[in-house]
Every structure is written in C-alpha cells, then in structure tokens.
ZAMARGU-4260 file (C-alpha; in steps of 0.2 Angstrom, whole numbers, plus 5000, padded with zeros to 4 digits):
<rodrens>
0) 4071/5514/4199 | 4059/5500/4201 | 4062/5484/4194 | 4049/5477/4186 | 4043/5461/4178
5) 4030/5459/4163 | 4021/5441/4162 | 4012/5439/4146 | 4024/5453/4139 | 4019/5448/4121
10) 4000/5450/4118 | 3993/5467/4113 | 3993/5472/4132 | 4008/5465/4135 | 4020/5474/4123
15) 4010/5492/4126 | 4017/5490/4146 | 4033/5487/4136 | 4031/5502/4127 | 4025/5513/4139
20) 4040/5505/4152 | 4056/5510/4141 | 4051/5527/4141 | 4047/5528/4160 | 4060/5537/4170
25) 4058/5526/4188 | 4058/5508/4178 | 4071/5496/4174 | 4062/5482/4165 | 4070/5466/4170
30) 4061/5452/4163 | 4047/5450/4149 | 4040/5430/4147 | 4033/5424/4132 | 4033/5406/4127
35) 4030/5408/4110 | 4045/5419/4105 | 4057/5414/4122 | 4075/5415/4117 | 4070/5431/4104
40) 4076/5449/4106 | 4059/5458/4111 | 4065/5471/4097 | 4066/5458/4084 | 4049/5452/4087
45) 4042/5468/4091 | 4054/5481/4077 | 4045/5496/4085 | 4052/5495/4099 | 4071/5497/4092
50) 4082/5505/4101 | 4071/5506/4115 | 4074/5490/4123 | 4090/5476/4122 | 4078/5462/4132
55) 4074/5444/4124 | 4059/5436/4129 | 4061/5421/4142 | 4050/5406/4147 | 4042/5411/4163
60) 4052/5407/4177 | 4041/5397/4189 | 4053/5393/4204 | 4063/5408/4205 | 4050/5419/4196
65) 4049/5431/4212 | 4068/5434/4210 | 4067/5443/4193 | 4058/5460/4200 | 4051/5469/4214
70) 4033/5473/4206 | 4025/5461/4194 | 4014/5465/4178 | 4003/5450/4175 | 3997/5450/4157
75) 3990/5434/4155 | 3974/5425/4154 | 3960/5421/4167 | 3965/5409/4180 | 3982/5409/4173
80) 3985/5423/4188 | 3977/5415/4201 | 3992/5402/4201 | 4005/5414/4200 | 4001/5429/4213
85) 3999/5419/4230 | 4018/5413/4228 | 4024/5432/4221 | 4016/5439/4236 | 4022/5425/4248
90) 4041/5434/4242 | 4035/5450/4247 | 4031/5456/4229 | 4018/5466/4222 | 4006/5463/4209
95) 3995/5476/4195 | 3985/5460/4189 | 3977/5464/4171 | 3965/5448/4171 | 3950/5447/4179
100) 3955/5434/4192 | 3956/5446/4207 | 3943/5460/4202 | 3928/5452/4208 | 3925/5451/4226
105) 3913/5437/4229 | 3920/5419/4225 | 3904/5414/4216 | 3902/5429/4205 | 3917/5424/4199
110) 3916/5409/4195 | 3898/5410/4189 | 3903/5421/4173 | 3924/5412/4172 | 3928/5398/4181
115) 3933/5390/4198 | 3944/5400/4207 | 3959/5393/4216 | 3967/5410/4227 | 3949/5417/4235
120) 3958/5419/4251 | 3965/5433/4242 | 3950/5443/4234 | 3944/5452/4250 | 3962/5459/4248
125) 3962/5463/4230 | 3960/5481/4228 | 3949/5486/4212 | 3962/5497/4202 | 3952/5511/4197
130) 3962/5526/4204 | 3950/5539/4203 | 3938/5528/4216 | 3952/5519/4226 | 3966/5529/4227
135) 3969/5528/4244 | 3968/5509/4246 | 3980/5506/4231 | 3992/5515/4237 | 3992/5502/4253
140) 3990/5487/4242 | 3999/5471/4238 | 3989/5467/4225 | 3979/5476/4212 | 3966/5472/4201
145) 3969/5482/4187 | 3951/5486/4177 | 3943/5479/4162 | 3942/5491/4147 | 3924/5492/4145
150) 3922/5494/4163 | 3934/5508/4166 | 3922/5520/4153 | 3907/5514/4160 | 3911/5515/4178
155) 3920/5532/4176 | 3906/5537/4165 | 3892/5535/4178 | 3897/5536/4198 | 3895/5553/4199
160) 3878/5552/4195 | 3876/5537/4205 | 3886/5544/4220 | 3876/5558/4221 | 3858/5551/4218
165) 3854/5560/4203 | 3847/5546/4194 | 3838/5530/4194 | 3849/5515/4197 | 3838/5502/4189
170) 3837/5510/4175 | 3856/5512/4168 | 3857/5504/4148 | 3878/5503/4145 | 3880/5502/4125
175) 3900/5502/4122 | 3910/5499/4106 | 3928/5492/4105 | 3941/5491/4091 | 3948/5473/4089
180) 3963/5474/4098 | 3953/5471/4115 | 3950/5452/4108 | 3970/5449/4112 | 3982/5443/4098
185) 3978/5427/4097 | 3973/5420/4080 | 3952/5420/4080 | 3941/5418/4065 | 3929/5436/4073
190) 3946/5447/4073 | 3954/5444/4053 | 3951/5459/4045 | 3940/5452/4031 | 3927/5446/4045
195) 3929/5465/4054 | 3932/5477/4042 | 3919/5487/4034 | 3908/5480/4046 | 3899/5483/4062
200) 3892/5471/4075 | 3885/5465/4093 | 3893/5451/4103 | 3891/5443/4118 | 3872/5451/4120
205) 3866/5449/4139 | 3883/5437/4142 | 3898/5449/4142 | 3909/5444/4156 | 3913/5462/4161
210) 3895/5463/4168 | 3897/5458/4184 | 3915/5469/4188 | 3902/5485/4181 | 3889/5480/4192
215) 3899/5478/4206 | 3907/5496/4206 | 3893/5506/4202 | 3882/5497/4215 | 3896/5503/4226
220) 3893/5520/4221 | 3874/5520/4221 | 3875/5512/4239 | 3865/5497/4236 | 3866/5484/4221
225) 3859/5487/4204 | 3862/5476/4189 | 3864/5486/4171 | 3860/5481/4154 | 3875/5481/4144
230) 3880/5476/4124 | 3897/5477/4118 | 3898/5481/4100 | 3917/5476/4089 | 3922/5491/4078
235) 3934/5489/4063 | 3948/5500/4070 | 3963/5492/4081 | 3960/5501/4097 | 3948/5512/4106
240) 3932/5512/4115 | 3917/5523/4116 | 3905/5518/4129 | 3887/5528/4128 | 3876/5527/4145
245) 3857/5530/4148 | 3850/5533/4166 | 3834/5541/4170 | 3834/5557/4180 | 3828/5556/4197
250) 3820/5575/4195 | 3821/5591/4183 | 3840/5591/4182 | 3850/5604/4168 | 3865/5601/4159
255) 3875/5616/4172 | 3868/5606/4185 | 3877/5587/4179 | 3893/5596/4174 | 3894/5605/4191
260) 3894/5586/4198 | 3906/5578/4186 | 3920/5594/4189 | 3917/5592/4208 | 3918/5572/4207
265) 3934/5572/4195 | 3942/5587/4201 | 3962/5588/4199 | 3961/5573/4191 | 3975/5571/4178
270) 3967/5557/4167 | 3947/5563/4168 | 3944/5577/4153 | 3927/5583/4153 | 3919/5588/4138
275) 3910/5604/4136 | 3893/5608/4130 | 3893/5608/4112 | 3905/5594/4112 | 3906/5575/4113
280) 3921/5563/4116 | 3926/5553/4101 | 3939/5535/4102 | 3954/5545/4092 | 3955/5561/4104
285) 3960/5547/4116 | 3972/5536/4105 | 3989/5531/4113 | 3984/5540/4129 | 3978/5536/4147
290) 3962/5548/4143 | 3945/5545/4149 | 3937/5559/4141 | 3917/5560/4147 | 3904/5571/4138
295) 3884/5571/4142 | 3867/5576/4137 | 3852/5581/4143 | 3836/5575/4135 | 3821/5584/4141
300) 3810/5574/4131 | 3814/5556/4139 | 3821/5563/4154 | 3837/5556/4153 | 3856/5558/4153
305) 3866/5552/4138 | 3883/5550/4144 | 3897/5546/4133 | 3913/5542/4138 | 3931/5536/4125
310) 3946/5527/4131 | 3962/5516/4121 | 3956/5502/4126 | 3976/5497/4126 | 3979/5514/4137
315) 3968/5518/4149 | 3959/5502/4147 | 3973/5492/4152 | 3993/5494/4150 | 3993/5514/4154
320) 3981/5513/4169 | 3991/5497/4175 | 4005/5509/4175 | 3995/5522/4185 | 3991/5510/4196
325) 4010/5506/4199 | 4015/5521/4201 | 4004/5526/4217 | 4010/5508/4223 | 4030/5515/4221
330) 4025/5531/4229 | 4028/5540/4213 | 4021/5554/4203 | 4003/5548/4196 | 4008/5555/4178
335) 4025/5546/4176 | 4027/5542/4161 | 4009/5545/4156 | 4007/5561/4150 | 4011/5562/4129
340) 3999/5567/4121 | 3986/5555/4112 | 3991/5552/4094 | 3982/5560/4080 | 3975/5554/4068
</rodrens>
C-alpha cells in the first residue's frame, strides 16, 4: 500500500482524489488538509463519501508535513505549491502537483501568464504528466506536473497529426467548452447557477492561462514552436469538457488515412477511445471516467480536420489522470483503480 497525502483535499478536485483513493486497492490515504473544515470528519462534510472513509480534515502540517505520506497529491492553488514541493522533495517524497506551478518549463512563461515563481530550479525537473506522451520519464520522476483540463483534450486531441506532419502547425484554432466545476469551489458571482444556467458563454478570449502549457506540448510534437488560437466556453452542466480542433491539411488526406494515424499513435492505450466514422464523442460518454474519447472529420471543402475530443474535466482532466500518474510512479498497474465505467446519464 502506498501512503498517500491529499493537500487541498476539499475543492472539487481535492475530494474526487478522495473519492477515487478509498476505492483504490494499493492506497492508504493518511492525511487530507483543509482549512476551512480542519477538525471535521471528511464524511460529514463530504455525506457521499460515508462508509468510505473515517479521515477528518487537518490544517496542513507545515513542519512535519513530509512525515504524513510517502507520495503527495497537491490540490491547491497557483504558487501555493511552489512553497510546499522543494521541502517534500528535500524528504525524499514525491509529488503529482495538480497546479500549474511546475507545468511550464521556462521561468518566464510562467510568470508571464501567473506570477513570480519562487522553485524554478525545479521546472527542468518537472515532468509534464500527460502519460500517453511521457510515460517513460514519469515513471523515473520525482515530481509530476499533472495537466490542465483543457490542455489534456487539446493535446491528446492533436499530436498525432502534429507528430506526424499531416497538418499545418500555424494554423491550429482550439475551441473547448467546460462545465462549471473547472472554476473550483470557491464562491464566485460567474459559477451560481442563476448566472450559468440556461446559458452559454465565452471567457477569458485570447488570455486563458492554459495557452502557453498547450503551446508548449504541441510545439513539442510538431518539432518547432507554434502558438494556437484558443477560447474557452462555460457550459451549464457541473463537469465535462468537449474540445473541437481545426488544422489545415498539409495534402489530400482521407478520413482512413487520419484514423490509421490516431490507432498507431494511441495504440494499447487504456484511457484513448477512438471514435468511429459515423460517430462523434460527447462530455456524458466520458462522465466520472478517466476517458479521453477523440472523434474527427474530414472536410474536403475547407480542407481541414475537425477534431473533437471529451474528457470529465474532474477525471481525466485532473483527479483520475493525477492517479494515473501515480500509479506509473509506484510501479503499479496503469488502470488501478481507474477502470468503472463512466456514469450515465
């Protein structure tokens, strides 16, 4: 069993790495922080969790924090991590980090689109938790970068056709759309349901902070930088993303020829389904799950492929990949724990 801690255990991601921890088979779950509900059983402030758990929330533990665990979940904000991973490490933990503070690899990208970054000694060591690109280097990390939600459909989505030169790298247009659950639990006047439901809506146009982590990994997989154009839409659901992609083709390409590409690019990949022809992903074939289901089109008129591609933006998007990730660190199964199917409806 691996013991494991959960910092930031109360947010929306927070208390899905709960959920998804009490079922798992090779994790003892030895401490959950929250300073808002320290002191309270996790199952009284969380009743769907009942029987699953007897932990109560604690302050986090900043002296002997390294004691609690031997791998660390870090659920909290941006530069909240950077403080807390250079001492975990210095204790010969590891660390799946769900902010954004370690998935950049250049200093002043970072703190271009967040803020000054205290730890940059340790982003050239940071490896970008995406495990069907960096398998091999998470399984010799220390500390992982677990992936934003909209870049984990977008990425996924597109670096086959990147990787192998079948489309136009400076033309890719990423339009995603979330459900509200991706803006945290904290109380904010664009999440209460009269101001989201029954409605739909563009944010952050031309400024989303998930830009650059996008950029960074497709320009990887094109072989030379590229910069995308991407908008972030809020659906009024709770959870879910559907991200649809645009890239010109490079020549007369078919719809055989792409999926030959993706199955090649994604085979034996537990967590990649592929769409077939006559069918398109959608957010709740996906819910509750570690899915990333892709589907594409060919448009002969434009010349372009339409990809589309759905994650929970809770699962695969955060807590369940972050679980993915730890279990290549611990040398375990992939799939531990990770393979219910998504919920429906």
């Amino acid at each position: 069993m691996v013991r494991v801690g959960i910092v930031g255990a109360s947010g929306y991601t927070g208390v899905e790495l709960l959920r998804l921890a009490c079922s798992h088979p090779g994790i003892d779950v030895t401490l959950a922080t929250s300073r808002q509900h320290a002191g309270q059983p996790v199952a009284a402030v969380f009743p769907h969790l009942k029987g699953r758990t007897d932990l109560s929330f604690v302050e986090p533990p900043a002296a002997s924090l390294a004691e609690s665990a031997e791998l660390f979940f870090l659920a909290v904000p941006h530069q909240t991590a950077m403080a807390v991973v250079p001492g975990l490490l210095a204790a010969g933990r590891r660390v799946v980090d769900l902010s954004a503070d370690f998935r950049l690899r250049e200093p002043a990208v970072y703190e271009a689109w967040y803020q000054l970054h205290t730890a940059t000694d340790l982003l050239s060591e940071a490896v970008y938790g995406l495990p069907e690109i960096h398998r091999q280097e998470i399984r010799r990390a220390r500390l992982v970068a677990n992936p934003g939600c909209y870049p984990t459909s977008v990425i996924l989505g597109l670096t086959p056709l990147l990787a192998a030169g079948l489309v136009d790298p400076d033309s890719i247009i990423a339009d995603s759309k979330s459900g509200t659950s991706g803006a945290g639990r904290g109380l904010s006047l664009g999440s209460l349901f009269c101001e989201v439901h029954d409605g739909f809506r563009a944010y952050k146009v031309a400024s989303h902070r998930h830009t650059p982590e996008i950029e960074q990994e497709l320009s990887q997989a094109a072989g030379r930088p590229l910069t995308v154009s991407f908008t972030p839409h809020l659906l009024p659901t709770s959870r879910g993303i559907l991200s649809t992609m645009y890239a010109r083709l490079l020549a007369k390409t078919t719809w055989a020829d792409l999926d030959a590409v993706y199955r090649k690019a994604y085979a034996g990949e537990p967590f990649v389904r592929l769409y077939g022809q006559d069918e398109l992903p959608a957010t709740q074939y996906v819910r509750g799950s570690n899915f990333c289901d892709i589907g594409f089109r060919v448009d002969p008129r434009t010349n372009r492929v339409i990809v589309v591609a759905a994650i929970d933006n809770l699962g695969k998007g955060a807590a369940s990949q972050a679980i993915q990730n730890m279990n290549i660190l611990c040398g375990l199964d992939e799939t531990t724990g990770l393979l219910a199917a998504p919920l429906f409806p």
